[in-house]
C-alpha positions as CSV (number, residue, x, y, z in Angstrom):
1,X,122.6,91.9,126.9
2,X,125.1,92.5,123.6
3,X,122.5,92.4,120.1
4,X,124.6,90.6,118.1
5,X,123.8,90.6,114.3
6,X,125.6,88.7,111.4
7,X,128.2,91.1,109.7
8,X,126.9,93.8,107.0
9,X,128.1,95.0,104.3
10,X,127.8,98.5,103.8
11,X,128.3,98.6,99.9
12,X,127.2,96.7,96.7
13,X,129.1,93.4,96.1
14,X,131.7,93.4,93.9
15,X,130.0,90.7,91.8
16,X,126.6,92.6,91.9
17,X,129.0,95.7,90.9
18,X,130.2,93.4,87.7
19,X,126.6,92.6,87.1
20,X,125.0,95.7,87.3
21,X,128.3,97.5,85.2
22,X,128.7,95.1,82.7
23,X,125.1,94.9,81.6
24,X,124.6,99.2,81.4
25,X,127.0,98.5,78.5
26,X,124.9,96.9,76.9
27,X,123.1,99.8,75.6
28,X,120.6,99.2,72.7
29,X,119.4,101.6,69.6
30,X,116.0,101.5,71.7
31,X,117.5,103.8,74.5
32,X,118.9,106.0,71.9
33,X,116.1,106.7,70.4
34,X,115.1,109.8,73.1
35,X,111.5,108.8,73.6
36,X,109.5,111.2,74.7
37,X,107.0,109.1,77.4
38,X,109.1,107.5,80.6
39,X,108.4,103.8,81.0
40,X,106.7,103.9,84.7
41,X,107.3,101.0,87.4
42,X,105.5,100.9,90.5
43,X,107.9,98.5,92.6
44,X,105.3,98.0,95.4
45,X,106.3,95.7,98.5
46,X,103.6,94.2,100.9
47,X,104.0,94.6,104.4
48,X,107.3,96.8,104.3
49,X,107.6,98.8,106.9
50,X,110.5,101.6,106.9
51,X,113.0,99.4,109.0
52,X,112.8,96.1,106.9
53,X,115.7,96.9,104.8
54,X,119.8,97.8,105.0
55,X,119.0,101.0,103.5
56,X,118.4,103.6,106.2
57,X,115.5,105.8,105.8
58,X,115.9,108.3,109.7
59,X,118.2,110.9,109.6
60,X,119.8,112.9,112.6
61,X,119.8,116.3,113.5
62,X,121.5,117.2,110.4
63,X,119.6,115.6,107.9
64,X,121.9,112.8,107.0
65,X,120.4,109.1,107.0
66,X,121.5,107.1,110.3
67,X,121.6,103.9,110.3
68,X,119.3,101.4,112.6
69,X,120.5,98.0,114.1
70,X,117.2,96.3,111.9
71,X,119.1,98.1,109.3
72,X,122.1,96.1,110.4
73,X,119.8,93.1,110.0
74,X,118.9,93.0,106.5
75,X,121.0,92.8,103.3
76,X,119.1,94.5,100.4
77,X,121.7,95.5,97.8
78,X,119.7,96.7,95.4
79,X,117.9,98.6,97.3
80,X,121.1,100.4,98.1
81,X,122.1,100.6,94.4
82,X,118.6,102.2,93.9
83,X,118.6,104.5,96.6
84,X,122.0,105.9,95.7
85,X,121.0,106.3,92.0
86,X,117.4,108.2,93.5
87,X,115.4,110.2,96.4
88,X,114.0,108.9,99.1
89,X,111.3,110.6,101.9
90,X,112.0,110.1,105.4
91,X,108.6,110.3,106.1
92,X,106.6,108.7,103.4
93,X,102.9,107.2,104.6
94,X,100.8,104.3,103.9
95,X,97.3,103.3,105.5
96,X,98.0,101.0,108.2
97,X,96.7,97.6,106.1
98,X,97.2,97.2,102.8
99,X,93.8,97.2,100.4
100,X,93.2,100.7,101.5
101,X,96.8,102.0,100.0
102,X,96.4,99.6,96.9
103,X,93.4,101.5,96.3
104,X,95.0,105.1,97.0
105,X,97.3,104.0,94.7
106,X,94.9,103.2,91.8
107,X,92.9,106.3,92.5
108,X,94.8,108.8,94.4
109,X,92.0,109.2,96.6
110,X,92.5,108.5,100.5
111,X,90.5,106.0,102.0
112,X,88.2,108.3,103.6
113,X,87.1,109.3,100.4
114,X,87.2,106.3,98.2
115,X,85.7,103.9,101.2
116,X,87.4,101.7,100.8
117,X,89.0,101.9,104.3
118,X,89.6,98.0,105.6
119,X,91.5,95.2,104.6
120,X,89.0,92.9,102.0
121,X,88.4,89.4,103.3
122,X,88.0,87.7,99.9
123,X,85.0,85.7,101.3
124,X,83.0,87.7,103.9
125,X,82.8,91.6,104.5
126,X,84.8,92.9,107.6
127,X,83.5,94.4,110.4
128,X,83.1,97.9,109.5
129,X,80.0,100.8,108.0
130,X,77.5,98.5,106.7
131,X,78.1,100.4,103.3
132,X,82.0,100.8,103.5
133,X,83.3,99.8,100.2
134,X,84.3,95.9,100.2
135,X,83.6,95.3,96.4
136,X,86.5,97.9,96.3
137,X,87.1,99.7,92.9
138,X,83.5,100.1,91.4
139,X,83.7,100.2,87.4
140,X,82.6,104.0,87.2
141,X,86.0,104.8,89.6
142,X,88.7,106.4,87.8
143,X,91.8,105.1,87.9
144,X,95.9,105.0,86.8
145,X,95.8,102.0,84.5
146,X,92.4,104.0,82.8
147,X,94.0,107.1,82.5
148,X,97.6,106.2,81.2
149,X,96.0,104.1,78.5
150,X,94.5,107.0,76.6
151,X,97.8,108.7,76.7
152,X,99.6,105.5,74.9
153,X,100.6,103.3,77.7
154,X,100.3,99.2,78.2
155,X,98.8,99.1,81.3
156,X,100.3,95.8,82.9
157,X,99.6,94.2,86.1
158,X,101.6,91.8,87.9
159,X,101.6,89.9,91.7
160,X,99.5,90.6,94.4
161,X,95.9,93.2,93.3
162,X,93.6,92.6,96.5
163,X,91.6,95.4,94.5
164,X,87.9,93.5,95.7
165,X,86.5,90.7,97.0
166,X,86.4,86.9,95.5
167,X,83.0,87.9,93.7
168,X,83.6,91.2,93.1
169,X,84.4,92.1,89.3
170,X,87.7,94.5,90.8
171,X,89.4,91.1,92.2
172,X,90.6,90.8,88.3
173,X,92.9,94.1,87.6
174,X,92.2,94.0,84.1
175,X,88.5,95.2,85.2
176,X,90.1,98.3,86.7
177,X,91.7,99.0,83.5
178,X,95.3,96.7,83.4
179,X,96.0,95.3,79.8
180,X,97.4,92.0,81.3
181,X,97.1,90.5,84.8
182,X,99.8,88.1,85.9
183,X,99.3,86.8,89.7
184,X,96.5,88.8,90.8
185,X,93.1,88.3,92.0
186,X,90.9,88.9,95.3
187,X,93.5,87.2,98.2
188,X,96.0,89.7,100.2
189,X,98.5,86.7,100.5
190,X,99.8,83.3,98.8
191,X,99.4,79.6,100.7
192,X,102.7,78.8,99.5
193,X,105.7,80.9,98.1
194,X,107.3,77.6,96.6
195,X,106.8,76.3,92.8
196,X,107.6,72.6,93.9
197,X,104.2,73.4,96.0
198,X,102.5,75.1,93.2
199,X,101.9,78.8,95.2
200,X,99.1,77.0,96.7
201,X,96.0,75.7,96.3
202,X,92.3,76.5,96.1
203,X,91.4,80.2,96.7
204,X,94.9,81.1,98.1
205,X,96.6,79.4,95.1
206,X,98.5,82.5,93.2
207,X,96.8,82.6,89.2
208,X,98.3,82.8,86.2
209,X,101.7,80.6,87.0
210,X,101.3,77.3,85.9
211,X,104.3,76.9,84.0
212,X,106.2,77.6,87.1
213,X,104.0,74.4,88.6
214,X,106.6,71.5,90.4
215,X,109.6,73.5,89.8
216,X,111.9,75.1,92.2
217,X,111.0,78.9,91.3
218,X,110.4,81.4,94.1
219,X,107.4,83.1,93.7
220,X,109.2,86.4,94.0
221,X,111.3,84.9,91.0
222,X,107.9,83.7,89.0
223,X,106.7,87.3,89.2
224,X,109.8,89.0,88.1
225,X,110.4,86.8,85.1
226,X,106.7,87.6,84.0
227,X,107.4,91.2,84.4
228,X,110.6,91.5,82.1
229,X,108.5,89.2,79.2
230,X,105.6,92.3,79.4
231,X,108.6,94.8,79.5
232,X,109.8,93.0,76.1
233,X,106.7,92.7,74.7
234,X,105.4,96.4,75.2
235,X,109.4,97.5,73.9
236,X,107.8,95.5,70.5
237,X,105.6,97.5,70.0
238,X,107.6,100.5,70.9
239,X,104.8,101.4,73.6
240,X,105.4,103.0,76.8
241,X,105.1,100.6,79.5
242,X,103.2,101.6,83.0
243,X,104.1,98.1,84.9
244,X,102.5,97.9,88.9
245,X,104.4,95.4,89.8
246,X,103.1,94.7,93.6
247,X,105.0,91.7,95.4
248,X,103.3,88.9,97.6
249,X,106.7,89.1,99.9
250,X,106.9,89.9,102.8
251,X,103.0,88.7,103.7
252,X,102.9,85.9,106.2
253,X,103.3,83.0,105.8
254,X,106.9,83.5,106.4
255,X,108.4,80.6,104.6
256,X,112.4,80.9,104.0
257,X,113.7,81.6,100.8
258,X,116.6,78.8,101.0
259,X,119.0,80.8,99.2
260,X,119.0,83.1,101.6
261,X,118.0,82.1,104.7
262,X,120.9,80.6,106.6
263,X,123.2,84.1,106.5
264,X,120.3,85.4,109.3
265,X,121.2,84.9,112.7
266,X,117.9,84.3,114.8
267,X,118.9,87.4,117.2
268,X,115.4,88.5,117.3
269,X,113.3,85.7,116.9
270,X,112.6,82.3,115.7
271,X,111.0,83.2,112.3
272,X,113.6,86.4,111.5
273,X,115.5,84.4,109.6
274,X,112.5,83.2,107.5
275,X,111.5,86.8,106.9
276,X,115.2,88.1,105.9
277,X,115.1,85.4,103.5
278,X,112.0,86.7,101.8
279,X,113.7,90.3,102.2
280,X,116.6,89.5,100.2
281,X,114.8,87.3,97.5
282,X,112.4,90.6,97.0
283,X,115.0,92.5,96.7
284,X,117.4,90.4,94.2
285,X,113.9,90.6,91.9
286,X,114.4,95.0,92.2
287,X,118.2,94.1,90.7
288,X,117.4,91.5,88.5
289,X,114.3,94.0,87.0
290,X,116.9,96.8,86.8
291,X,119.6,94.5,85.3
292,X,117.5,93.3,82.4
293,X,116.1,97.1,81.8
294,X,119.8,98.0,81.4
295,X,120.3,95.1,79.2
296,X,117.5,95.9,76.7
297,X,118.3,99.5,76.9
298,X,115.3,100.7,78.6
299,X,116.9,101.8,81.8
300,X,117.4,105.6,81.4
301,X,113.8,105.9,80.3
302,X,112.6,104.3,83.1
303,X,111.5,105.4,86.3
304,X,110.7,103.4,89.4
305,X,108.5,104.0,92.2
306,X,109.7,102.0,95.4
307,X,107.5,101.5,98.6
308,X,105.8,99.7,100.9
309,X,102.0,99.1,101.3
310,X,101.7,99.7,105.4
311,X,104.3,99.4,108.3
312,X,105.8,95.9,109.2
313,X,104.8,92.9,110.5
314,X,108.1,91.1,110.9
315,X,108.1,89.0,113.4
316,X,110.3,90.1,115.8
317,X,110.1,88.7,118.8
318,X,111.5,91.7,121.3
319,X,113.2,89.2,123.9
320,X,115.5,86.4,123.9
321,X,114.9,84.5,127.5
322,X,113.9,86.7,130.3
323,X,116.0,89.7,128.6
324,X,113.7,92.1,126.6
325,X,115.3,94.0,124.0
326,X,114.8,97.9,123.4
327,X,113.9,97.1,119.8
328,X,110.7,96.4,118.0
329,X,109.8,95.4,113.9
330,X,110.0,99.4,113.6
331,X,112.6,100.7,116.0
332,X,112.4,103.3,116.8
333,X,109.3,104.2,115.2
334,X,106.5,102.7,117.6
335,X,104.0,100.5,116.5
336,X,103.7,98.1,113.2
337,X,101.3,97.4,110.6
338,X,97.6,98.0,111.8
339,X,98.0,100.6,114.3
340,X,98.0,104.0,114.3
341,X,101.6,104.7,115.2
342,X,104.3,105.7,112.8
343,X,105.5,102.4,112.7
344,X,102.5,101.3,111.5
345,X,101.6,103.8,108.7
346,X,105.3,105.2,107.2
347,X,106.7,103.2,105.2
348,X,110.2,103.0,102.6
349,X,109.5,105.0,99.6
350,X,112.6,105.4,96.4
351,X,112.1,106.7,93.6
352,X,114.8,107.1,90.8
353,X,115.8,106.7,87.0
354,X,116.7,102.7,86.9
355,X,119.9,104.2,84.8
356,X,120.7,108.2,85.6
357,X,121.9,110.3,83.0
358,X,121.3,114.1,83.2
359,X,121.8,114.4,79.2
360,X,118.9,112.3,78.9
361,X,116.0,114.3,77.4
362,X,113.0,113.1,79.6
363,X,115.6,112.9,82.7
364,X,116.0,116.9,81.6
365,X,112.5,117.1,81.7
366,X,111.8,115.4,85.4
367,X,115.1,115.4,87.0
368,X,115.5,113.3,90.5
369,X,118.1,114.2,92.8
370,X,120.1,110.5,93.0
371,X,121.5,109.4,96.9
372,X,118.8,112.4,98.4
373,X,116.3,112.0,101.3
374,X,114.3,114.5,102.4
375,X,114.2,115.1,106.0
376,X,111.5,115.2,108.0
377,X,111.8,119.2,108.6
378,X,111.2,119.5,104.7
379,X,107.7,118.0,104.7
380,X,105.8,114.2,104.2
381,X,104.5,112.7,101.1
382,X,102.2,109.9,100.9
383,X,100.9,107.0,98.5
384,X,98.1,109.7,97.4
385,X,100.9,111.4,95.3
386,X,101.2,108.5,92.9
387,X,98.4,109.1,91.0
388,X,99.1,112.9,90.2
389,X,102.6,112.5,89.8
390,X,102.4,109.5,87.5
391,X,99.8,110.9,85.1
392,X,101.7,114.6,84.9
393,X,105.3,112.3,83.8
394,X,102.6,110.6,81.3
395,X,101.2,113.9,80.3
396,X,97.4,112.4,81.1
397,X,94.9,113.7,82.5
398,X,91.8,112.5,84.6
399,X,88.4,113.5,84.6
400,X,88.0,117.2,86.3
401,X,85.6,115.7,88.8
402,X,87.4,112.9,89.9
403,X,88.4,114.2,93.2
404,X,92.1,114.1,94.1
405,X,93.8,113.4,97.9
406,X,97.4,113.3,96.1
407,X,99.8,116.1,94.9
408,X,102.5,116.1,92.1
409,X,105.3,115.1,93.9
410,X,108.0,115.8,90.6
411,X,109.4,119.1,91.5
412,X,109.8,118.2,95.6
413,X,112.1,114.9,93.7
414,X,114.4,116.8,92.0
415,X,116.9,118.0,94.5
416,X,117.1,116.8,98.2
417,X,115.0,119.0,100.8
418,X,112.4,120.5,99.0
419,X,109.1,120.9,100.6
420,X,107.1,118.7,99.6
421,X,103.7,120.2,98.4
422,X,101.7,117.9,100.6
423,X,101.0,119.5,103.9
424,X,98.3,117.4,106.0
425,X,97.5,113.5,106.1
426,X,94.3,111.8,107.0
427,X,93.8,107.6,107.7
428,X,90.5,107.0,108.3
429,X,89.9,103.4,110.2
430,X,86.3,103.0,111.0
431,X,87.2,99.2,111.7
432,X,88.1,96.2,114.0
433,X,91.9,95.0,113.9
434,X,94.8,95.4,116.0
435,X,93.8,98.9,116.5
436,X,90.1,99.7,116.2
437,X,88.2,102.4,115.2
438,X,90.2,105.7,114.7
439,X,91.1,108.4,112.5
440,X,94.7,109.7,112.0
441,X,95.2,113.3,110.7
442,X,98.6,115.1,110.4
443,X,99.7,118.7,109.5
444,X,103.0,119.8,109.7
445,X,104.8,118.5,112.5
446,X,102.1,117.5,114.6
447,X,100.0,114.2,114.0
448,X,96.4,113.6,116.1
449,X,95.1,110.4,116.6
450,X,91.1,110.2,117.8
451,X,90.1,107.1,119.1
452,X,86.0,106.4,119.1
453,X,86.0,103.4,121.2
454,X,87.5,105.5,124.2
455,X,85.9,108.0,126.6
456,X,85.8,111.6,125.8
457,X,88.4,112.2,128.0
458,X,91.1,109.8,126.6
459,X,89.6,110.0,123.1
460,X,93.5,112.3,122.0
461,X,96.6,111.7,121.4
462,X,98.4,114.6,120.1
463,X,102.1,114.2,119.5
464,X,104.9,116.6,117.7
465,X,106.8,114.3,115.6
466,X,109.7,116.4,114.4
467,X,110.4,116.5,118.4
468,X,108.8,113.3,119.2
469,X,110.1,110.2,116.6
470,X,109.1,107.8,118.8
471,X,105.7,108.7,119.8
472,X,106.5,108.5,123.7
473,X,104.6,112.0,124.5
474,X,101.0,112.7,124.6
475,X,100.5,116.3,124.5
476,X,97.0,116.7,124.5
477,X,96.2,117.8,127.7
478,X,99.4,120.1,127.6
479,X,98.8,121.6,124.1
480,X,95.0,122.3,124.3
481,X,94.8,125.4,121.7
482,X,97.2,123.1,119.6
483,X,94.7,120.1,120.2
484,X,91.5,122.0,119.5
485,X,92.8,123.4,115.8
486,X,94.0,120.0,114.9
487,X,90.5,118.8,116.0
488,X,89.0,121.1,114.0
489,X,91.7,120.4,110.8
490,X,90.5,116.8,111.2
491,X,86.9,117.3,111.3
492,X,87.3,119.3,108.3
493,X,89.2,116.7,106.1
494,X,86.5,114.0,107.1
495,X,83.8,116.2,106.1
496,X,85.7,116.9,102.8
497,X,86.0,113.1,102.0
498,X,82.5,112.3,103.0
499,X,83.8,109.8,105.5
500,X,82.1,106.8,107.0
501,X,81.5,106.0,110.4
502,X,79.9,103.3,112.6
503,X,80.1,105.7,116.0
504,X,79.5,109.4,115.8
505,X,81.3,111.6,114.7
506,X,84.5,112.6,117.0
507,X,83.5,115.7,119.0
508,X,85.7,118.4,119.4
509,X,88.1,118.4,122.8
């Protein structure tokens, strides 16, 4: 059977073009005046996995980004605008569900180490260690929004936190050390994305949005207008501005964005169209943030950090009739959000100057390569890096015992195919979900999964990625000395992180 998808359009629309052209003319005295802190923007997406977007993230053999039939799918201009003005990893990884990465994030420890390593139900603790972190971020934890503040940043906050649970004091980000909260508290996803229904109701009603109450405002939209009036307000005060800026979208439920909506074809299942539309109203917030940075004259001071929070769950259905298609929500990564596949963990990751201009003196200073990727041969980086590479553009500092997972990822951004310093990977899952109960280690090309709900003898799976995309070979029995140091790597990384378990310990093969 023929997969037909709705036309795409490879480049920006001329109108978006206008848009996005007229307003970098409007350059103010502010971006003129050569600051010497960057404005920091972490653009954070829930639920995107690597194929949920027009802009293609695999490359072929020689290194150039190929383009995907979900990319086909989706229309994310902005995106595109960004990725062509920035770098982007190939390979960039996420834990599999999202409170673990938000918590990376924040602390740029993995979730072995910071334990916080599930999902947080908001009312009940998950099924898990019976110590395993579900308050999440404990005052005494060091984190970005703590650290940048010293060096003379408004810390702001806006969208979804999921940093602890309903009576934890973390489920308000200004406990972890945000200046402002907008949207966030202890629930990893809204009852409604519609204004006219108020975002919801009860626990699952998004905070801090009442004015938006009974209209017809998206909640994508609600976020992103809060977000440029704390970008204003912090340019007042002629402050640097660290904004984490984490989107509900694309969470279930997967209500469509009626602007949108009708332009997706239903190719791949009943709710695609639904999910698109949430797609394409995320990403009009990226352009409309970049437009109005442009417009105050804070664009080529201001870098943004795009990515995803784990791998998809759009809800693709994989057949139409009896006809099964050779395509799932990560095609042709395997897997989606919750397992331990790449699908699953890697995620879309940009970053770039919202305006670039290599006369620029903090652009001088921490150059990115714009329309780069780094192929997968050059190396992975992962959410970890955030912290380190955040505070070293900031020129902070955290405490010399707070233990750091993440590198500085600066240098490996500013041309296309540098290695990347980061050179191992570890996703710790002691947990129930759609996969259960396994650790995920990778080192250079190879990535070991151990599973501790399987016997000794099927525990493995060992698979070379830079030969192996699509997880379809299990080498473990075939690569035993390979198998055994991998083991061994992984062991060692758990020890390291003082991991939690509710089995024992995986044994060596």
């Amino acid at each position: 059977m023929s997969f037909s998808l709705r036309p795409k359009f490879r480049h920006l629309s001329s109108c978006l073009l206008l848009a996005f052209s007229a307003s970098s003319q409007l350059t103010t005295a502010a971006e003129s005046e050569q600051a010497t802190q960057p404005n920091v923007i972490i653009f954070l997406i829930d639920d995107m996995g690597l194929m949920d977007t027009s802009v293609p993230f695999i490359t072929d053999k020689q290194g150039q980004p190929e383009v995907q039939k979900l990319n086909e799918y989706y229309h994310t201009p902005a995106m595109e605008m960004l990725a062509s003005r920035g770098h982007r990893f190939e390979t960039f990884y996420a834990n599999s569900v999202c409170s673990p990465s938000r918590i990376s994030i924040m602390t740029g420890q993995s979730s072995a180490r910071h334990h916080s390593s599930q999902w947080i139900n908001p009312r009940k603790r998950n099924e898990g260690p019976a110590d395993w972190q579900w308050d999440g971020i404990t005052a005494e934890k060091i984190t970005l929004p703590k650290v940048l503040k010293p060096a003379g940043y408004n810390t702001y906050h806006v969208g979804k936190a999921h940093f602890g649970n309903q009576k934890s004091p973390a489920s308000d980000p200004t406990f972890i050390g945000f200046d402002v909260n907008i949207g966030g508290n202890s629930i990893g996803r809204p009852d409604s994305y519609y204004g006219e229904k108020n975002y919801g109701k009860g626990l699952y009603q998004v905070p801090n949005l009442e004015a938006y109450h009974g209209t017809n405002t998206h909640l994508s939209d609600a976020l992103t207008i809060e977000a440029c009036k704390l970008i204003d307000s912090s340019v007042d005060e002629k402050k640097p501005f660290f904004l984490h800026f984490a989107h509900y979208a694309l969470h279930a439920p997967f209500q469509p964005d009626p602007r949108y909506v009708d332009k997706y074809a239903n190719d791949l299942g009943s709710e695609m169209p639904a999910y698109a539309s949430l797609v394409e109203g995320m990403d009009k917030s990226l352009g409309d943030l970049i437009t109005h940075l442009e417009k105050i004259g804070q664009a080529e001071n201001t870098l943004i950090f795009f990515l995803g929070d784990n791998g998809s769950d759009a809800p693709v259905d994989g057949r139409k009739g009896d006809v099964v298609y050779d395509i799932g929500s990560s095609a042709p990564l395997r897997g989606r959000k919750g397992t331990y596949y790449e699908g699953g963990m890697r995620v879309p990751f940009i970053a770039a100057w919202a305006k670039p201009n290599l006369e620029h003196p903090i652009q001088k200073n921490w150059p990115i390569a714009q329309n780069a990727i780094t192929h997968k041969s050059a190396g992975f980086a992962s959410i970890e890096d955030l912290f380190p590479t955040i505070t070293t553009l900031a020129g902070a500092s955290s405490p010399a015992d707070h233990k750091l997972d993440g590198n500085n990822i600066l240098p490996a951004l500013a041309e296309a195919n540098t290695a990347s310093p980061r050179t191992s990977f570890l996703m710790h899952f002691p947990h129930e979900h759609r996969s259960s109960e396994f650790t995920v280690y990778r080192k250079g090309a190879w990535k070991l999964v151990y599973h501790y709900n399987k016997p000794a003898a099927e525990a493995y799976e060992l698979f070379n990625l830079l030969e192996d995309t699509s997880e379809d070979n299990n080498l473990a029995n075939s690569q035993p000395e390979k198998l055994k140091s991998m083991a061994v790597g992984m062991l060692n990384a758990l020890d390291d992180a003082d991991a939690q378990f509710t089995k024992d310990k995986p044994k060596l093969p």
